[in-house]
Structures are given as C-alpha cells and as structure tokens.
C-alpha positions in Angstrom: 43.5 -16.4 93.6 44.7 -17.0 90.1 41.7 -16.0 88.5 42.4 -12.6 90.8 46.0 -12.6 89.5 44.8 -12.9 85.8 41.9 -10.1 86.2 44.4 -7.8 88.1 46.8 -8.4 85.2 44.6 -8.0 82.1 43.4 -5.1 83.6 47.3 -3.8 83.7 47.9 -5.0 80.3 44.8 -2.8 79.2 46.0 -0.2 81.1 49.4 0.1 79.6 47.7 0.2 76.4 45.4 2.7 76.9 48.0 5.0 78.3 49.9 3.7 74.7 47.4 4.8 72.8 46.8 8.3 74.1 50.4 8.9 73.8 50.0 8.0 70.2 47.4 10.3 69.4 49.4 12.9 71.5 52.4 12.1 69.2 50.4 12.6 66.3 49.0 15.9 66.7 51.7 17.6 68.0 54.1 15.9 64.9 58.0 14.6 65.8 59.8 15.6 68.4 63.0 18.2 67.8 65.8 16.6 69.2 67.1 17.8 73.1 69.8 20.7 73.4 73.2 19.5 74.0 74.0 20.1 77.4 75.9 23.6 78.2 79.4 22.9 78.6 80.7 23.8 82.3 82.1 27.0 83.1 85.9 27.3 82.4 88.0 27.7 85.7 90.2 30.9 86.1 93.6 29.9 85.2 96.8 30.8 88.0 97.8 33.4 85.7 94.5 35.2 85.4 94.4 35.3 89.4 97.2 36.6 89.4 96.8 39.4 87.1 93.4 40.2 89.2 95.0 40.4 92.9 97.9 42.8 90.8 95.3 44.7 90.0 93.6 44.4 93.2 96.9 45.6 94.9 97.2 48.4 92.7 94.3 49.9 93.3 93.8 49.5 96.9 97.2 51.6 97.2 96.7 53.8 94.2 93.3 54.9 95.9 94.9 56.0 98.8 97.1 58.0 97.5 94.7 59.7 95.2 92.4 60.2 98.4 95.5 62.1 100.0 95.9 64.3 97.3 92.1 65.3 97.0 91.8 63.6 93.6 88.4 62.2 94.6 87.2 61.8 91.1 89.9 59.3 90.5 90.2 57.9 93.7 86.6 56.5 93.6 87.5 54.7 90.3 90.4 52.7 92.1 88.1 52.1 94.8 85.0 50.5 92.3 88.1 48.6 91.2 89.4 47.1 94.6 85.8 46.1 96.0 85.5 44.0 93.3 85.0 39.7 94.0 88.1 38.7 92.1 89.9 40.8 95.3 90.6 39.1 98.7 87.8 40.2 101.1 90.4 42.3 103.2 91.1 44.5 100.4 87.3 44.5 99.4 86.2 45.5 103.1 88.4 48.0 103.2 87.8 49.6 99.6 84.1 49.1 100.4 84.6 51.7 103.6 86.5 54.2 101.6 84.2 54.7 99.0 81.6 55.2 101.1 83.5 58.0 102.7 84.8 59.4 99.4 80.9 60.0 98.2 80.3 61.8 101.3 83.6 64.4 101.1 83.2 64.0 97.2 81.7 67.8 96.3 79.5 68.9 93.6 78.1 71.8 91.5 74.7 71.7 89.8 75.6 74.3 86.6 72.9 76.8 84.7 73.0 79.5 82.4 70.7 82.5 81.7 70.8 85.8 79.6 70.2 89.3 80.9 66.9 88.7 81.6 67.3 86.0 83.9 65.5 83.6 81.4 67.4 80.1 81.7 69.7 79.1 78.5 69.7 75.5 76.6 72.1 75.7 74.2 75.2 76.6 75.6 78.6 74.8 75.7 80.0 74.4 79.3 83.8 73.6 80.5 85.4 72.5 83.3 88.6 73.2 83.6 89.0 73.0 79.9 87.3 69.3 79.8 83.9 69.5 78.0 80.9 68.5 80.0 79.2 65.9 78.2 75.7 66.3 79.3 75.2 69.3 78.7 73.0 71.6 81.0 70.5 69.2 82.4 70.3 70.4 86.0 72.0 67.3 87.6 74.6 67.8 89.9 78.3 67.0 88.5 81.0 65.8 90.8 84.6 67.6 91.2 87.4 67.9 93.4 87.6 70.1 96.2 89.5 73.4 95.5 89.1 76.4 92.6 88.0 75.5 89.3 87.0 77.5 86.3 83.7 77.3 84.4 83.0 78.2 81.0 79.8 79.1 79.2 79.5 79.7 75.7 76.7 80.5 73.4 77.4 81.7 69.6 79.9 84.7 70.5 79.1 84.9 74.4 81.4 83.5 76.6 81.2 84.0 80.6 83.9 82.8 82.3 83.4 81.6 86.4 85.8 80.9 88.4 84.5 79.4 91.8 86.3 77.6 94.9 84.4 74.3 95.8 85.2 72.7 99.4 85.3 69.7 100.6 81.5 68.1 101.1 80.0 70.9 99.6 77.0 69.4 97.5 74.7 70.8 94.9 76.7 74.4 94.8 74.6 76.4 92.3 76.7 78.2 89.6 74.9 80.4 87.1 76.6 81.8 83.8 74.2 85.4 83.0 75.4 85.7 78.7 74.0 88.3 77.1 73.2 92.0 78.0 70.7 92.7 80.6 67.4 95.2 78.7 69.0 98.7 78.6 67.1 100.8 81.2 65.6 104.2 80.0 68.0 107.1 80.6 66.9 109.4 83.3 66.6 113.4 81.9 69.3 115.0 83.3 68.2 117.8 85.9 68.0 121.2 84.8 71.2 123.5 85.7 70.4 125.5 89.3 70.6 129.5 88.3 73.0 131.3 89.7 72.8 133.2 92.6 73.3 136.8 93.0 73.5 136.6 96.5 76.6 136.6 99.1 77.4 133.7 101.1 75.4 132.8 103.8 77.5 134.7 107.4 78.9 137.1 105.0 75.9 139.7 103.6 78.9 142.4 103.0 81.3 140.2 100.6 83.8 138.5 101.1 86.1 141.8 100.2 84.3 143.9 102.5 85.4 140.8 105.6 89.0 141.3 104.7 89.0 144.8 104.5 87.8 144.7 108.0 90.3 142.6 108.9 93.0 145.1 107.8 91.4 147.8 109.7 90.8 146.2 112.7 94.5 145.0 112.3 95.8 148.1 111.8 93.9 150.0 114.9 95.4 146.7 116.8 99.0 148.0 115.4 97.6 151.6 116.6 97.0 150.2 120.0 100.0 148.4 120.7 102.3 151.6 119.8 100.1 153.7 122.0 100.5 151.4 124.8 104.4 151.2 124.2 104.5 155.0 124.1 102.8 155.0 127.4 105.2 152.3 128.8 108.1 154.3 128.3 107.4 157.3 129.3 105.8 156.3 132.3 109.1 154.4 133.0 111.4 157.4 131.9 108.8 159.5 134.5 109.9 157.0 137.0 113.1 156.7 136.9 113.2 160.5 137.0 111.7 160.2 140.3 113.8 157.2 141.5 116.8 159.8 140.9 115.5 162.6 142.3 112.9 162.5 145.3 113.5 159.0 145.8 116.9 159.3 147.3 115.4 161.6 150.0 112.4 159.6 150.1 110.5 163.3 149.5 108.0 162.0 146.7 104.5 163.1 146.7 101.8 160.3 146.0 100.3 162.5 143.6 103.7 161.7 141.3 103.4 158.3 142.1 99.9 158.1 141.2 100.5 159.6 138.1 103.1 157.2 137.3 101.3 153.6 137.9 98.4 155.3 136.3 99.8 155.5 133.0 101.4 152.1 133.5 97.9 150.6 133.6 96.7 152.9 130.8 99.5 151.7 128.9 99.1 148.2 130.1 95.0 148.0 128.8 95.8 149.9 125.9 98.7 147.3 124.5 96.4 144.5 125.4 93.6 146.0 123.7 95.7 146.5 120.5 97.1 142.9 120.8 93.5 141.6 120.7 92.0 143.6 118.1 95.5 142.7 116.0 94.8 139.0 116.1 91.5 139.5 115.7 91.8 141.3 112.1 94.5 138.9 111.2 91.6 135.9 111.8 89.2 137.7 109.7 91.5 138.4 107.0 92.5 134.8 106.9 89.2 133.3 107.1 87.6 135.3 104.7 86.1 133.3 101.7 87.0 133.5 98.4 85.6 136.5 96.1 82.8 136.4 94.8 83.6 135.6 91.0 85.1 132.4 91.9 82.2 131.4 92.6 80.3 132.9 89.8 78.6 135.4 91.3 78.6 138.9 90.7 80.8 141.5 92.9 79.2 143.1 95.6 79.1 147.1 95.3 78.7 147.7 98.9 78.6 151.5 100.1 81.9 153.4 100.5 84.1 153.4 103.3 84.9 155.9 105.6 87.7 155.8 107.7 88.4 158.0 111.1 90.7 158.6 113.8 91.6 160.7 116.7 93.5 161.3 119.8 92.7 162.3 123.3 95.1 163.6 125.7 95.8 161.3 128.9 97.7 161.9 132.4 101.5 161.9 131.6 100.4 161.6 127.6 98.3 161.2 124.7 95.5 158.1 123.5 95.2 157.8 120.0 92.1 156.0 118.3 91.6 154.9 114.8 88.4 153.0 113.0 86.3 152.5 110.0 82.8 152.4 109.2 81.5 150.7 106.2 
C-alpha cells in the first residue's frame, strides 16, 4: 500500500511538472502577457430628476399628439407619437401611443411627384416645393407624406416654373402629380382652305329673288285689299236692297222670292268675296315678311328677272259689280 501511495504520488509530482513545463514553453513563444482590462464600470442609474423630465415629456406628447391628430396635422402628430411609445414612458401611455400611430400611417396620405417637358420625357433636375418648404430629396420617385387637404406644388427648372395646386384626402396613397415644363413640339400649321366662289345663283325656294317674293307679296296684298272692298260694296248694297224691301213689300207681306233671291245672293257673293280678299291679304303680308334678304347682302349679284305685267278687270254681278286684279311676272 505505501509503495502504491508513493508510485501514485511520483507519478502526480511528474505530472504537475510536465504540465509546468509545457506552460513554460507556451509562455515562451507567445512572450509576456498584457495585463487584463479593468473591469467596465456599472451603468449609472437615472437620477429622480431625469425621470422626471422623461414622463413630462411623456405627458406632453401623449396629449400634444392628440390634438395634432384632431386638427389633421398628421405629419406632426406622428412625431409626438414616436415620442410617447418610447421605454422611458409608463406602458399606458406607450400602449396607447403605440395604437395611434399605427392608425395615423394608415389615414396619413401621400403623393409620389414627377416632372416632364412637352414631350412627355421625365425631368431630373428640377427644384420642387411644397407649400413653400423645399423637398429635400429631390425627384426620386418615392412617395412623400403630407396632410390631408389642398396643397400647392412647385416645379422649377432654369426659367420654367409650373405651379400645381392639388387637394389630397385623407388615406389617399401614392397620388401621382406630374409638373409638364417646357413647350410641347409645335405641330405643323394646317393650309388654310381655299375661299368657296361665289355664287351667282338665288337661294334655294326662291329661283325669282328675293325682290321678285315681296313684290308678290304686295300684289297679292293688294288684290286681298281689292277683295275685301268688293265684298263690302256687295254687303251694303245688298243690305240697302233689303231694307228697301223690308219697307215696302214687306209690310204687306207682297214680296216676290225672285227679290229675295236676289238679295241673299249677293249677301253670299259678298260674303266669299270678303273672305277671299281677307285670305289673299294675309297671305301677301306673309310673303312680304318672310321674304329673304336681297341679294347683295349676300354677295350675290341682282337678279334681272323679266318685266312685270299687271291686269285687272271687273265683271258685272246680280244687284252689282266683281272686280278682279293680278300680276304676272
């Protein structure tokens, strides 16, 4: 047993000193050791005052960010919100803040902005306004975000300036809004058509002139004049025969019928007669009125048509006299 003992410890002894003398060799190929890092020095607690300058601020927000969301300030809104969901805030305010600007990014609209010149080829280098605030990214085709309701747009390029002026809504995203600067390519002129000649001829309905229309008219007036005096002539005569009668046979009831023929005879000439020359006096008063201009105000030339020739007459009629009157042309 103690020869055991003494093997099992020479052999730790030897042990211990091989392990010794590796970690010598070890020590001298890699060459001293650098002395260790001094420790980092714990994190410094947040003082009362500083937690209370960050649940102020916390505060401020949450309510500022409400009333900005009422007013449809999105833009700023969503700033107080990234402010109130931060860890420094008690978790009711964060929850909360969290919620709103979720909804804020959906209602929050946007325009994605371009420019072109007349020929509808896109445009780099040109200045674009908001509002009046510069946007600093220039035209990259990203959408921008702005608050609901009108804005104005400007695009400039050297001397070109195009001003837009649109109305965004609430949750309208991506709205595409294109500045055209520059003239569009000048289209060829089309030749001007070549002046109609004038026509020589009378309207259309009208081969005599409009003259020769209202000279008709005046004649057929006139005969309608002619008419209506004939038939008046008739009426009272043929009333004067009757009276006649009325005081004479009539009281002994001794009239003939031939007399009272007579009489209603040249009642109903008269009668046709007046009518006749009513009709044919409107009528000429309808042609005279509806006659067209004359010719030369309408550049053509005057119509020579061949001369007029005017008649008349009268025929004798029971218990008087018809008279007639007319034109040819």
């Amino acid at each position: 047993m103690i020869e055991r003992s003494g093997t099992r410890l020479v052999a730790v002894v030897g042990l211990v000193a091989l392990c010794s003398t590796q970690a010598g060799l070890a020590l001298a190929a890699d060459g001293p050791s650098a002395p260790a890092a001094p420790p980092a020095p714990p994190a410094a607690e947040p003082t009362s005052e500083q937690q209370a300058k960050d649940k102020l601020a916390c505060v401020t927000s949450y309510e500022d960010a409400q009333r900005l969301r009422l007013a449809n300030k999105l833009l700023a809104a969503r700033e107080q919100l990234r402010v109130c969901r931060g860890d420094v805030c008690p978790g009711l305010v964060r929850n909360d803040c969290e919620k709103w600007l979720g909804e804020v990014a959906e209602s929050l609209p946007s325009v994605v902005l371009s420019a072109r010149d007349g020929g509808g080829r896109d445009l780099f280098d040109v200045k674009v306004t908001i509002d009046g605030a510069p946007l600093r990214a220039g035209l990259d085709g990203t959408a921008v975000d702005v608050d609901p309701g009108a804005h104005t747009i400007v695009f400039v390029r050297g001397s070109d300036t195009k001003e837009e002026r649109v109305l965004v809504r609430q949750g309208e995203h991506n709205r595409v809004v294109v500045g055209v600067l520059g003239r569009s390519p000048a289209a060829a002129p089309l030749p001007a058509p070549a002046p109609a000649p004038a026509s020589t001829q009378p309207p259309p309905g009208d081969e005599r002139g409009p003259g020769t229309r209202r000279v008709v008219g005046l004649v057929v007036g006139a005969a309608g004049l002619v008419g209506l005096g004939v038939g008046g002539v008739l009426g009272l005569t043929s009333n004067g025969d009757a009276r006649e009668l009325h005081d004479t046979c009539g009281l002994t009831r001794s009239c003939t019928q031939d007399q009272l023929d007579a009489i209603i005879g040249r009642r109903t000439v008269a009668g046709v007669v007046a009518g006749i020359g009513g009709a044919a006096l409107v009528t000429g008063i309808v042609l005279y009125l509806t006659a067209p201009r004359p010719a030369s105000a309408h550049g053509l030339a005057p119509h020579e048509g061949p001369a007029s020739r005017w008649t008349w007459g009268a025929a004798p009629v029971p218990g008087g006299a018809l008279g007639a009157f007319g034109a040819s042309f």
